[in-house]
N, CA and C of each residue as an Amber inpcrd file, in Angstrom:
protein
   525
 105.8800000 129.2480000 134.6710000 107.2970000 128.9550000 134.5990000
 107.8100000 129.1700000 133.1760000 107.3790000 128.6430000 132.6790000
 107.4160000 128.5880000 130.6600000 107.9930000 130.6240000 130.3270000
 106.4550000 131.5100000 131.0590000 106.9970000 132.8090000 130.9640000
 108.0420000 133.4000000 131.2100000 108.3020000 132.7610000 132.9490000
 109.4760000 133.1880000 133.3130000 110.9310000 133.1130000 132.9090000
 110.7050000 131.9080000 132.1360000 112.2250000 131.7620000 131.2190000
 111.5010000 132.0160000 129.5390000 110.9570000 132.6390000 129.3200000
 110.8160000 133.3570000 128.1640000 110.5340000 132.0980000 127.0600000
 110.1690000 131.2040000 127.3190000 110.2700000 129.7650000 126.4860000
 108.8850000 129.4650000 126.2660000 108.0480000 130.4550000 126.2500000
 106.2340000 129.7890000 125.7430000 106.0490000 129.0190000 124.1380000
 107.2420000 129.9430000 123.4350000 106.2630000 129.9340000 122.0660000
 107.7270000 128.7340000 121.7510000 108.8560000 128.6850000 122.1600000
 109.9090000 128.2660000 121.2270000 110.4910000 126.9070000 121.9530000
 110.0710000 126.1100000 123.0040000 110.5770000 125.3950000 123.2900000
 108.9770000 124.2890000 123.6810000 110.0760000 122.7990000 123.7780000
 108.9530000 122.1470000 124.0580000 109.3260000 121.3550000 126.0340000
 107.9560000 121.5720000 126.7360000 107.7350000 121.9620000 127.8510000
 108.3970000 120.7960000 128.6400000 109.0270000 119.2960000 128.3230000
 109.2680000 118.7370000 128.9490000 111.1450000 118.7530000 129.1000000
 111.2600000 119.6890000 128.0710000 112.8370000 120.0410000 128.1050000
 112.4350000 121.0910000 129.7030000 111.7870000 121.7470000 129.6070000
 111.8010000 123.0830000 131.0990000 111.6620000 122.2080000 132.0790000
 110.8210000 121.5740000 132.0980000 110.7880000 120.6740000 133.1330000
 112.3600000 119.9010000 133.8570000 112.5430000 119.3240000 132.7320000
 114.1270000 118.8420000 133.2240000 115.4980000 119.8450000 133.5110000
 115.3640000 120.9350000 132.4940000 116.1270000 121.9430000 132.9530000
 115.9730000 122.4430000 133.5060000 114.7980000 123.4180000 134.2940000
 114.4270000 124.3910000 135.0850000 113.9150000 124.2390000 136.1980000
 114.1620000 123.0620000 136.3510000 113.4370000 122.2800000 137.7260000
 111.8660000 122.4290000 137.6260000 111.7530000 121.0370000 137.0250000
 109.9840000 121.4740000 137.2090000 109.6330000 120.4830000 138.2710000
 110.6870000 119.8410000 139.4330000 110.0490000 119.5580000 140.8080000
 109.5450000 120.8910000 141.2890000 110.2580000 122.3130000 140.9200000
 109.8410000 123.1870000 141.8130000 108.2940000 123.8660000 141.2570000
 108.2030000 123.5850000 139.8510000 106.7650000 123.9980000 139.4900000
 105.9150000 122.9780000 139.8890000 105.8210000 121.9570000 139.9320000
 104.8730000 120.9810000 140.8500000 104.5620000 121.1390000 142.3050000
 105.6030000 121.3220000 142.7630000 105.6390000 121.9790000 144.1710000
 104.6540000 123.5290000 144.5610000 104.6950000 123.9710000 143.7230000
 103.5430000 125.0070000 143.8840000 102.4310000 124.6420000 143.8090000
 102.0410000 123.3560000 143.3250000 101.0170000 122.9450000 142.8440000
 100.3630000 121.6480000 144.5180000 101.4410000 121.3550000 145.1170000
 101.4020000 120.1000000 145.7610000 102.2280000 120.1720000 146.9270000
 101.4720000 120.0920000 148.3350000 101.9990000 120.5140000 149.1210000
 102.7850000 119.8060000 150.1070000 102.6810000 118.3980000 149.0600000
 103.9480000 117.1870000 149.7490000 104.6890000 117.5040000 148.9470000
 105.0970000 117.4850000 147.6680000 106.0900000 118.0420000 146.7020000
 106.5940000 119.0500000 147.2370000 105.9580000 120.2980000 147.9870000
 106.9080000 121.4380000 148.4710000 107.3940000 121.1900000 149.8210000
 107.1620000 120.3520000 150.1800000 107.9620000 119.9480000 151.1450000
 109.0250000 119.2720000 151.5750000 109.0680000 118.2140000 150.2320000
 110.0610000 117.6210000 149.6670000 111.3890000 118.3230000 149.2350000
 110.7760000 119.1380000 148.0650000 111.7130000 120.2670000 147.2900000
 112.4920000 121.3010000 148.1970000 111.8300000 121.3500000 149.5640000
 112.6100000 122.5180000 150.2170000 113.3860000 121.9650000 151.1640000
 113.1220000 120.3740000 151.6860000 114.2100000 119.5500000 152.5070000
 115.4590000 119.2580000 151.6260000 115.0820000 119.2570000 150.2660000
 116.0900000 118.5750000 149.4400000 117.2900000 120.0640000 148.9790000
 116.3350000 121.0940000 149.1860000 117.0640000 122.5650000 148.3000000
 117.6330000 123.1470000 149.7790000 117.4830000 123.0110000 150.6780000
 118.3140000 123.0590000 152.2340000 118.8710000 121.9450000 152.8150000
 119.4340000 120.9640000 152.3430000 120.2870000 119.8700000 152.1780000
 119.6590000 119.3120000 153.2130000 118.2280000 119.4280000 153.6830000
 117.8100000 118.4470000 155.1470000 118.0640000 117.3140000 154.8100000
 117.8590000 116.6580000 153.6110000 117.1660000 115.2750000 152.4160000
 118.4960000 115.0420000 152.3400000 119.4500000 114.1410000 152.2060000
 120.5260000 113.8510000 151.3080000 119.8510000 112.0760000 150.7980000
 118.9880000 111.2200000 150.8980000 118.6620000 110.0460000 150.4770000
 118.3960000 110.3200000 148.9940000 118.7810000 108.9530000 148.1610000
 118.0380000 108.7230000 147.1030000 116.5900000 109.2090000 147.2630000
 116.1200000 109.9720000 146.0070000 114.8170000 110.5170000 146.3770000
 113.3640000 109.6720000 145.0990000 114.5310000 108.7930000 143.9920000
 113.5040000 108.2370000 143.3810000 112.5960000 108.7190000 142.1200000
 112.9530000 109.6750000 141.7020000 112.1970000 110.9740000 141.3480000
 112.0810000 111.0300000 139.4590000 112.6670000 110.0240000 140.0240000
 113.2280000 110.0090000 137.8830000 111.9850000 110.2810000 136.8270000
 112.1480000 110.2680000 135.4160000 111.1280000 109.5730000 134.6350000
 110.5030000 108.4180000 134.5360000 111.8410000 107.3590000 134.5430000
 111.7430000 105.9050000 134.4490000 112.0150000 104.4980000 135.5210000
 112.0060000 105.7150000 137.0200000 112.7580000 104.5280000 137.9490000
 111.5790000 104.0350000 138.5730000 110.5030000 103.9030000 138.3680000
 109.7230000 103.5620000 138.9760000 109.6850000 102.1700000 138.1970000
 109.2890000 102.4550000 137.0040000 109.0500000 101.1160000 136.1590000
 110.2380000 100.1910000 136.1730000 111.4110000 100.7970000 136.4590000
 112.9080000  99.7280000 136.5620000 112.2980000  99.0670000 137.6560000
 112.0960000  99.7470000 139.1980000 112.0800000  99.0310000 140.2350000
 111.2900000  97.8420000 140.1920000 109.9410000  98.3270000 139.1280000
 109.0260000  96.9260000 139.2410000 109.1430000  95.8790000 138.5030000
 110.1820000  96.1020000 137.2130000 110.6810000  95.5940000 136.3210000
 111.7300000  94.6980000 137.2630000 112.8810000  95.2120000 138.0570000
 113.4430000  94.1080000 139.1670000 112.5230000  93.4470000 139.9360000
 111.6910000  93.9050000 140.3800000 110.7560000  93.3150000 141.7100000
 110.0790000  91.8750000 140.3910000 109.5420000  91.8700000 139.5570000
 109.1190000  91.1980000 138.6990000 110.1170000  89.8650000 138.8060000
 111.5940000  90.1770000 138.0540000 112.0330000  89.4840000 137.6270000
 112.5390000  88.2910000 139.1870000 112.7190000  89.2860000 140.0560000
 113.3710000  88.6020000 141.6180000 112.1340000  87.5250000 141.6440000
 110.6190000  88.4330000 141.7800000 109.8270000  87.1770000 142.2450000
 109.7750000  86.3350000 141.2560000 109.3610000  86.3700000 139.8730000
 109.5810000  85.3170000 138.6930000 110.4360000  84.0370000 139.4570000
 111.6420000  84.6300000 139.5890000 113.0300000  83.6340000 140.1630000
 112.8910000  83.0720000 141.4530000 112.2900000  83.5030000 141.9420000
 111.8150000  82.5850000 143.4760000 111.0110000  81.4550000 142.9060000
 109.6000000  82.1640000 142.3260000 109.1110000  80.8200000 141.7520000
 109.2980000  80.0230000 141.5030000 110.3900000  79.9540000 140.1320000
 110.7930000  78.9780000 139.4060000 111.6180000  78.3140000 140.3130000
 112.6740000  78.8400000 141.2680000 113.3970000  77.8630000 141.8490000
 112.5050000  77.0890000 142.8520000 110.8690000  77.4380000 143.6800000
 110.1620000  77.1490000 144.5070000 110.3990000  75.8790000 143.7220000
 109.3770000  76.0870000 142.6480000 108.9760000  75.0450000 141.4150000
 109.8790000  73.7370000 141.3160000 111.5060000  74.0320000 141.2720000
 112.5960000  72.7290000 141.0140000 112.3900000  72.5950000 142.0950000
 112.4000000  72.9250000 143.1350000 112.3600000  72.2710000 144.3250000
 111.3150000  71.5460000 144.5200000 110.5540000  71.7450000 144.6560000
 109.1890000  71.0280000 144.1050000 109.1890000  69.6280000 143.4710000
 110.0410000  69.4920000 142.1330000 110.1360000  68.9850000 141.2540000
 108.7410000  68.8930000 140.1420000 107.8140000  68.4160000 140.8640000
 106.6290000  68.1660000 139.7770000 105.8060000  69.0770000 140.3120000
 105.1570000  69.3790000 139.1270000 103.7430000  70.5200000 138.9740000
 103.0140000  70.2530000 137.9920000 101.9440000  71.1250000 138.1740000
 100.8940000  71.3980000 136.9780000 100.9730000  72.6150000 136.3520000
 100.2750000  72.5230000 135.5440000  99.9740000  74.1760000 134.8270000
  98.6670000  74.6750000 134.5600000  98.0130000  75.5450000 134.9420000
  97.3380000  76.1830000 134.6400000  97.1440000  77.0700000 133.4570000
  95.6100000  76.8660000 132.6290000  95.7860000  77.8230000 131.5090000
  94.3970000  78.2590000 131.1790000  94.2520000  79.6080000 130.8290000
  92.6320000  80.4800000 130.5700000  93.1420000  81.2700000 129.5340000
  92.3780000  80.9500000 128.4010000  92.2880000  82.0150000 127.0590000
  91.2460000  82.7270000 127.0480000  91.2440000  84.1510000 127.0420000
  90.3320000  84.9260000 127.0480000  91.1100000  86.2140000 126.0060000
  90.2390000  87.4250000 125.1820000  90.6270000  87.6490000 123.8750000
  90.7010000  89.2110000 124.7210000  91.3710000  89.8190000 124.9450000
  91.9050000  90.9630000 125.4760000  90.7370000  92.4740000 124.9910000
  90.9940000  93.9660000 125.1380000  90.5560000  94.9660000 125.0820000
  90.5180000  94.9420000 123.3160000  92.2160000  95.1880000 122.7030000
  92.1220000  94.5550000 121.5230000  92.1300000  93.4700000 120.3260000
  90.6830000  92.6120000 121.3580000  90.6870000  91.2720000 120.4590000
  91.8860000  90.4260000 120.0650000  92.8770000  90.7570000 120.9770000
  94.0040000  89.5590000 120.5700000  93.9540000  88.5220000 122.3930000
  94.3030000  87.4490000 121.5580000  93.4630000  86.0580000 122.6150000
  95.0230000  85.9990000 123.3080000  94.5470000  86.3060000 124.9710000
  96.0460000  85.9040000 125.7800000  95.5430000  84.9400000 126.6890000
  96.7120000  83.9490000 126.9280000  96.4520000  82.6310000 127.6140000
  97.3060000  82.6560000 129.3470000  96.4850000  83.0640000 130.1930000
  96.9280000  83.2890000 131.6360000  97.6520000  81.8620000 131.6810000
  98.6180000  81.9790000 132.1350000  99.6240000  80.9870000 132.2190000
  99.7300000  81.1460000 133.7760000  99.3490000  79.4320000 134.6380000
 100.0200000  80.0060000 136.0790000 100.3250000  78.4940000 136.4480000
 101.3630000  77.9990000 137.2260000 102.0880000  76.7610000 138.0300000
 101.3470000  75.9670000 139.4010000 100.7150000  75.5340000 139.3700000
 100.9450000  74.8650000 140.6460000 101.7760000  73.9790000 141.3740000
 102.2280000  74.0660000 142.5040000 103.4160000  72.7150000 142.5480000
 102.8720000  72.3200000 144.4990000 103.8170000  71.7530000 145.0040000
 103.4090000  71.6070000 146.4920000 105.2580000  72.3230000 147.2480000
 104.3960000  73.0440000 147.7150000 105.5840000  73.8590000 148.8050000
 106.3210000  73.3300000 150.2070000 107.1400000  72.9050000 150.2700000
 107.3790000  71.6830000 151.5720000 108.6860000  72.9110000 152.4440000
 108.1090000  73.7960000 153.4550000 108.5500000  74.2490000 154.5250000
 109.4930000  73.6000000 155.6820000 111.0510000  73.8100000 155.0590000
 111.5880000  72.9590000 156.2010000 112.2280000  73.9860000 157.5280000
 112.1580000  75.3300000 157.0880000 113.0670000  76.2580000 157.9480000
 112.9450000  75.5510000 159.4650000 111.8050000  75.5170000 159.8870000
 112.0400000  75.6980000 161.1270000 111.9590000  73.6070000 161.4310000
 112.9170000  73.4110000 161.9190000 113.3910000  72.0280000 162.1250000
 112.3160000  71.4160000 162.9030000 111.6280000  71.6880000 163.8460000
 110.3490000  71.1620000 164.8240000 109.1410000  71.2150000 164.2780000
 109.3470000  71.5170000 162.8600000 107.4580000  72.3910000 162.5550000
 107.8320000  71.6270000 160.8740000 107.2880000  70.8530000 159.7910000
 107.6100000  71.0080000 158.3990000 105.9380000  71.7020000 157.9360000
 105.9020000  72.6350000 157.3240000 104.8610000  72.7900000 156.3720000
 104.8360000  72.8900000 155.1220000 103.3510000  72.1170000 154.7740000
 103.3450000  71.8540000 153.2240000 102.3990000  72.6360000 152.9490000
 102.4790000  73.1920000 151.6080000 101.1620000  73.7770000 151.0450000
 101.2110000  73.4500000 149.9730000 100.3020000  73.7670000 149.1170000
  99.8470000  73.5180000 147.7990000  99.5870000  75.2810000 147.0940000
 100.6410000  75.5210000 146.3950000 101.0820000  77.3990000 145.6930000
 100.2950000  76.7550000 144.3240000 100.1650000  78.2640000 143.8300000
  99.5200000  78.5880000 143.0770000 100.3300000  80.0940000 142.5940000
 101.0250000  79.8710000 141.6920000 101.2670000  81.1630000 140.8360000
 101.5320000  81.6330000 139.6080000 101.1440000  82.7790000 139.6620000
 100.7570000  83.6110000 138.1070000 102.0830000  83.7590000 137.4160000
 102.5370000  82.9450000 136.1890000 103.8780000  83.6370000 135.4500000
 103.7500000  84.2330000 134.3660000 102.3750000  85.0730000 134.1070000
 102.3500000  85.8440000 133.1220000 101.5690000  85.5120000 132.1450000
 101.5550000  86.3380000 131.1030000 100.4230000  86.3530000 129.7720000
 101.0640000  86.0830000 128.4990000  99.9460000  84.8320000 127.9920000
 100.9420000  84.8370000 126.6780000 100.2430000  85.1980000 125.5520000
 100.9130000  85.8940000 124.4390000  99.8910000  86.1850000 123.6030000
  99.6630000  84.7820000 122.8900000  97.9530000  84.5840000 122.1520000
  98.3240000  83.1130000 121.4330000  97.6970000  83.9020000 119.8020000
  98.3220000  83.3860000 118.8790000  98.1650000  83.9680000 117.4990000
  97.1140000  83.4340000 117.3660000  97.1790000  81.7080000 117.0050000
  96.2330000  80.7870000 116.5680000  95.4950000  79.9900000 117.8110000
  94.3970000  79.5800000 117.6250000  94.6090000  79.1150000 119.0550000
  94.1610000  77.4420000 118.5980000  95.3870000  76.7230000 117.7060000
  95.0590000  75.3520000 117.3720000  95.8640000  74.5090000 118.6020000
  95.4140000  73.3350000 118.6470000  95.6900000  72.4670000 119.5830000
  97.5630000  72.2750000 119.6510000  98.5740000  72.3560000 118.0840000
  99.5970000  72.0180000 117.9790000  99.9430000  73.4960000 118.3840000
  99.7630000  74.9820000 117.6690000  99.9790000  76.2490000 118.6430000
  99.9100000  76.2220000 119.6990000  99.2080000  75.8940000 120.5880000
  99.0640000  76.0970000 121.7100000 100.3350000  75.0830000 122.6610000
 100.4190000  73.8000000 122.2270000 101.8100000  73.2570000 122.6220000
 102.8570000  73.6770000 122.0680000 103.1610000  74.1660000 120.8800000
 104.5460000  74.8490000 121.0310000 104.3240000  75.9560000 121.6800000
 103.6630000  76.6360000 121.5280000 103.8050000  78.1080000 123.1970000
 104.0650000  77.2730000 124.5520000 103.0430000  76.5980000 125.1440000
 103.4520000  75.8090000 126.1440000 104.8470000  75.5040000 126.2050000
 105.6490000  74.7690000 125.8930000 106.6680000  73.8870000 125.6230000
 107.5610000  74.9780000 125.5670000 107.5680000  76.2430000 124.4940000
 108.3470000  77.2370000 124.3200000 108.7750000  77.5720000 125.9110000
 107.0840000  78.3640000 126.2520000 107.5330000  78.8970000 127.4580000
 107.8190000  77.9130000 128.8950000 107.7150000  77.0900000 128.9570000
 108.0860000  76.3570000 130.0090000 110.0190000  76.1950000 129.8830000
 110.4880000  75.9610000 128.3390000 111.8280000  75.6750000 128.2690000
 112.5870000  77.3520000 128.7340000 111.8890000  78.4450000 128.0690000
 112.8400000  79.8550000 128.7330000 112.5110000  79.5830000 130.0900000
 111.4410000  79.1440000 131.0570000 111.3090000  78.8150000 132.2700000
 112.4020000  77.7870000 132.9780000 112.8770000  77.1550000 132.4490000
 113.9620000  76.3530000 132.7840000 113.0710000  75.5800000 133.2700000
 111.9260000  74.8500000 133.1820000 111.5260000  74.0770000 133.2510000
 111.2470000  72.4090000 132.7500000 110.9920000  71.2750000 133.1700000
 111.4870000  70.3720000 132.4110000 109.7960000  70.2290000 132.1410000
 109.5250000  69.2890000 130.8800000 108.0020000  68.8780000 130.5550000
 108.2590000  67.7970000 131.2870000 108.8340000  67.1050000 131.6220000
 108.7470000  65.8170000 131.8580000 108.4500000  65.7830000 133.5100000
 108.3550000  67.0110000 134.3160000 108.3700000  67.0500000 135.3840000
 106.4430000  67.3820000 135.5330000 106.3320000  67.9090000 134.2570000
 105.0430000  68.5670000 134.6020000 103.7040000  67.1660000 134.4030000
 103.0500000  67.2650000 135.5340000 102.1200000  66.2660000 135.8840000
 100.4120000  66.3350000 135.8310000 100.1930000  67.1940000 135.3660000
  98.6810000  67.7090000 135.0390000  98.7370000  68.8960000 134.6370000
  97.6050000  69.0130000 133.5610000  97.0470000  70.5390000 132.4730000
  96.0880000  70.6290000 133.2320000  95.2820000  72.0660000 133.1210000
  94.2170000  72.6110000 133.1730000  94.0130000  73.3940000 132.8480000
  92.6850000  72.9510000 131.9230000  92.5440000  74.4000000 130.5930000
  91.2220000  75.0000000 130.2120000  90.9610000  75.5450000 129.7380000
  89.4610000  75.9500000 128.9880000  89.3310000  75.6240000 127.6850000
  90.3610000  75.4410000 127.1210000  90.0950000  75.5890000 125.8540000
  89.3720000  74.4800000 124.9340000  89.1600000  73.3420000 125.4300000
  88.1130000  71.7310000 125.0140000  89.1250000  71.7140000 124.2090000
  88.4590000  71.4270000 122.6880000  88.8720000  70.1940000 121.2750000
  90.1680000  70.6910000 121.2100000  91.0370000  71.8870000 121.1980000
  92.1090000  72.3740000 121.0320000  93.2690000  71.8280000 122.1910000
  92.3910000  71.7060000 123.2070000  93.4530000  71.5410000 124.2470000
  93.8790000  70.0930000 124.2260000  92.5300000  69.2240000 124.1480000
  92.7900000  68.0950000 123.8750000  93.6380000  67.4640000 122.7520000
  93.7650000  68.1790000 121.6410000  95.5600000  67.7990000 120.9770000
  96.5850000  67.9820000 121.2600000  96.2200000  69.1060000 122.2970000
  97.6640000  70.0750000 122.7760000  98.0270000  68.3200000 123.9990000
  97.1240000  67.8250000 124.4900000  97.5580000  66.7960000 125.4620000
  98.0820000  65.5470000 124.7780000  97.3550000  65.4360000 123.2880000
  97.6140000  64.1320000 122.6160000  99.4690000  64.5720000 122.5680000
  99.6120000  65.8380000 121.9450000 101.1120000  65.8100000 121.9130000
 102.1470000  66.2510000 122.9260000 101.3670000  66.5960000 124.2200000
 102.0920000  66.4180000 125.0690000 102.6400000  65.3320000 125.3430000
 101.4250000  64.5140000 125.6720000 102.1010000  62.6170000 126.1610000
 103.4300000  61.8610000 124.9780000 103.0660000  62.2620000 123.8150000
 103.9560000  61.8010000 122.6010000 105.2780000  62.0950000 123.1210000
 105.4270000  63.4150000 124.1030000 107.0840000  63.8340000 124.4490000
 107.7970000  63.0990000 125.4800000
Protein backbone atom coordinates (compact mmCIF):
# COMPACT_ATOMS: atom_id res chain seq x y z
CA UNK A 1 0.00 0.00 0.00
CA UNK A 2 2.86 2.46 1.19
CA UNK A 3 4.13 1.79 -2.81
CA UNK A 4 1.04 2.35 -4.21
CA UNK A 5 0.68 5.86 -2.96
CA UNK A 6 4.31 6.50 -3.52
CA UNK A 7 4.83 7.20 0.39
CA UNK A 8 7.67 4.41 1.37
CA UNK A 9 10.54 6.63 2.03
CA UNK A 10 8.63 10.11 3.04
CA UNK A 11 5.81 9.52 5.19
CA UNK A 12 5.15 7.88 8.46
CA UNK A 13 2.86 4.65 8.05
CA UNK A 14 0.18 5.34 10.57
CA UNK A 15 -0.78 8.65 8.77
CA UNK A 16 -1.59 5.92 5.42
CA UNK A 17 -3.32 3.98 7.49
CA UNK A 18 -5.81 6.67 8.52
CA UNK A 19 -5.80 8.32 5.20
CA UNK A 20 -5.75 5.59 2.76
CA UNK A 21 -7.86 3.29 4.40
CA UNK A 22 -5.77 0.87 6.00
CA UNK A 23 -9.15 -1.16 7.02
CA UNK A 24 -8.72 -2.06 3.38
CA UNK A 25 -4.96 -3.17 3.76
CA UNK A 26 -5.85 -5.38 6.73
CA UNK A 27 -8.54 -6.79 4.89
CA UNK A 28 -6.23 -8.41 2.51
CA UNK A 29 -4.63 -9.73 5.23
CA UNK A 30 -7.95 -11.06 7.22
CA UNK A 31 -10.75 -12.61 5.96
CA UNK A 32 -13.33 -11.30 8.59
CA UNK A 33 -11.93 -7.80 8.00
CA UNK A 34 -12.73 -8.33 4.20
CA UNK A 35 -15.83 -9.03 4.82
CA UNK A 36 -16.57 -6.37 6.92
CA UNK A 37 -14.87 -3.73 4.58
CA UNK A 38 -16.96 -4.85 1.60
CA UNK A 39 -20.51 -4.82 3.59
CA UNK A 40 -19.50 -1.45 4.80
CA UNK A 41 -17.97 -0.14 1.05
CA UNK A 42 -21.55 -1.51 -0.55
CA UNK A 43 -23.58 0.23 2.10
CA UNK A 44 -24.90 -3.48 3.32
CA UNK A 45 -23.39 -2.24 7.07
CA UNK A 46 -24.85 1.16 7.97
CA UNK A 47 -24.30 0.31 12.17
CA UNK A 48 -21.75 1.88 14.30
CA UNK A 49 -18.84 -0.33 13.42
CA UNK A 50 -16.48 0.49 16.53
CA UNK A 51 -13.35 0.56 14.64
CA UNK A 52 -11.55 3.49 16.10
CA UNK A 53 -8.00 3.77 17.67
CA UNK A 54 -9.30 4.51 21.08
CA UNK A 55 -12.99 3.28 21.41
CA UNK A 56 -12.36 0.28 22.74
CA UNK A 57 -10.55 1.51 25.83
CA UNK A 58 -13.44 4.41 26.26
CA UNK A 59 -16.02 1.58 26.29
CA UNK A 60 -14.17 -0.19 29.15
CA UNK A 61 -13.25 2.93 30.71
CA UNK A 62 -17.44 3.49 30.93
CA UNK A 63 -18.13 -0.15 31.69
CA UNK A 64 -15.52 0.42 34.71
CA UNK A 65 -16.85 3.46 35.97
CA UNK A 66 -20.94 2.18 35.65
CA UNK A 67 -19.86 -0.98 37.61
CA UNK A 68 -17.54 1.01 40.22
CA UNK A 69 -21.12 2.96 40.78
CA UNK A 70 -23.30 0.04 41.31
CA UNK A 71 -20.99 -1.02 43.93
CA UNK A 72 -20.68 1.80 45.85
CA UNK A 73 -24.36 2.46 45.83
CA UNK A 74 -24.80 -1.69 46.61
CA UNK A 75 -22.39 -0.71 49.54
CA UNK A 76 -24.81 2.51 51.08
CA UNK A 77 -27.36 0.36 50.84
CA UNK A 78 -25.78 -2.00 52.73
CA UNK A 79 -24.73 0.54 55.11
CA UNK A 80 -21.87 -1.36 56.94
CA UNK A 81 -18.92 -3.27 55.48
CA UNK A 82 -15.52 -4.39 55.67
CA UNK A 83 -12.51 -3.95 53.69
CA UNK A 84 -10.28 -6.02 52.36
CA UNK A 85 -6.50 -5.45 51.81
CA UNK A 86 -3.21 -7.52 50.14
CA UNK A 87 0.15 -5.75 49.52
CA UNK A 88 2.13 -7.42 47.16
CA UNK A 89 5.23 -5.39 45.20
CA UNK A 90 4.27 -5.44 41.42
CA UNK A 91 6.54 -6.44 37.97
CA UNK A 92 8.28 -3.04 38.82
CA UNK A 93 8.92 -3.43 42.48
CA UNK A 94 6.45 -0.78 43.40
CA UNK A 95 4.13 -2.30 46.40
CA UNK A 96 0.19 -2.12 45.31
CA UNK A 97 -2.43 -2.77 47.94
CA UNK A 98 -5.60 -4.82 46.34
CA UNK A 99 -8.26 -2.92 47.84
CA UNK A 100 -11.75 -4.88 47.85
CA UNK A 101 -15.39 -4.27 50.08
CA UNK A 102 -17.33 -6.68 51.55
CA UNK A 103 -20.83 -5.76 52.67
CA UNK A 104 -24.20 -8.08 52.86
CA UNK A 105 -26.53 -7.80 49.75
CA UNK A 106 -30.33 -7.94 50.85
CA UNK A 107 -32.49 -8.87 47.51
CA UNK A 108 -35.88 -7.39 47.74
CA UNK A 109 -37.06 -7.37 43.90
CA UNK A 110 -39.11 -10.07 43.95
CA UNK A 111 -41.74 -9.45 46.95
CA UNK A 112 -42.37 -13.47 47.82
CA UNK A 113 -38.63 -14.47 47.75
CA UNK A 114 -35.92 -11.81 49.94
CA UNK A 115 -32.28 -12.87 49.26
CA UNK A 116 -29.28 -12.16 51.16
CA UNK A 117 -25.80 -12.68 50.26
CA UNK A 118 -22.64 -11.78 51.49
CA UNK A 119 -20.54 -9.68 48.00
CA UNK A 120 -17.29 -9.41 47.77
CA UNK A 121 -15.77 -6.77 45.44
CA UNK A 122 -12.65 -5.64 43.81
CA UNK A 123 -12.34 -1.55 43.72
CA UNK A 124 -9.03 -1.46 42.44
CA UNK A 125 -5.21 -1.02 43.10
CA UNK A 126 -3.57 1.30 45.11
CA UNK A 127 -0.21 2.25 44.72
CA UNK A 128 1.42 2.41 48.45
CA UNK A 129 4.80 4.60 48.53
CA UNK A 130 5.65 3.73 52.17
CA UNK A 131 4.15 1.00 53.56
CA UNK A 132 4.06 2.51 57.42
CA UNK A 133 1.13 1.80 59.55
CA UNK A 134 0.04 5.91 59.52
CA UNK A 135 0.58 5.66 55.26
CA UNK A 136 -1.31 3.10 54.92
CA UNK A 137 -4.41 4.85 56.86
CA UNK A 138 -4.24 7.94 55.12
CA UNK A 139 -4.52 5.93 51.69
CA UNK A 140 -7.28 3.97 53.31
CA UNK A 141 -9.26 6.93 54.59
CA UNK A 142 -8.20 8.92 51.33
CA UNK A 143 -9.66 6.33 49.23
CA UNK A 144 -12.70 5.35 50.97
CA UNK A 145 -13.66 9.41 51.23
CA UNK A 146 -13.34 9.78 46.93
CA UNK A 147 -15.51 6.48 47.46
CA UNK A 148 -18.14 8.39 49.14
CA UNK A 149 -17.81 6.25 51.72
CA UNK A 150 -18.26 6.86 55.44
CA UNK A 151 -15.32 5.23 58.00
CA UNK A 152 -17.66 5.16 60.48
CA UNK A 153 -19.80 2.71 58.61
CA UNK A 154 -16.87 0.45 58.03
CA UNK A 155 -16.91 -2.57 60.55
CA UNK A 156 -13.89 -4.87 60.07
CA UNK A 157 -10.14 -4.75 58.28
CA UNK A 158 -8.47 -7.51 56.74
CA UNK A 159 -5.00 -7.37 55.95
CA UNK A 160 -1.57 -8.94 55.47
CA UNK A 161 0.38 -6.54 56.37
CA UNK A 162 0.98 -7.48 60.64
CA UNK A 163 2.98 -4.58 62.77
CA UNK A 164 2.00 -1.93 60.07
CA UNK A 165 -1.48 -2.74 59.88
CA UNK A 166 -1.86 -2.92 63.38
CA UNK A 167 -1.27 1.04 63.72
CA UNK A 168 -3.15 1.56 60.72
CA UNK A 169 -6.15 -0.01 63.28
CA UNK A 170 -4.79 1.84 66.43
CA UNK A 171 -5.71 5.00 64.26
CA UNK A 172 -8.51 3.87 62.78
CA UNK A 173 -10.50 3.37 66.16
CA UNK A 174 -9.04 7.01 67.33
CA UNK A 175 -11.61 8.34 64.34
Amino acid sequence: MLITFNLFQRCDFRLVLIRFGGKQLLAQFDPIMEEHVRRVLKKEETKAHYLGKNIQNEIISLLHKNIKFHIINEVKKAKYYSIILDCTPDVSKVEQMTFLVRYVFVDKSNPNEVTVKINESFLGFLPVERSTGKELSNLIIEKLAKLGLSLHDMKGQADDNGANMKANMKIRSTI
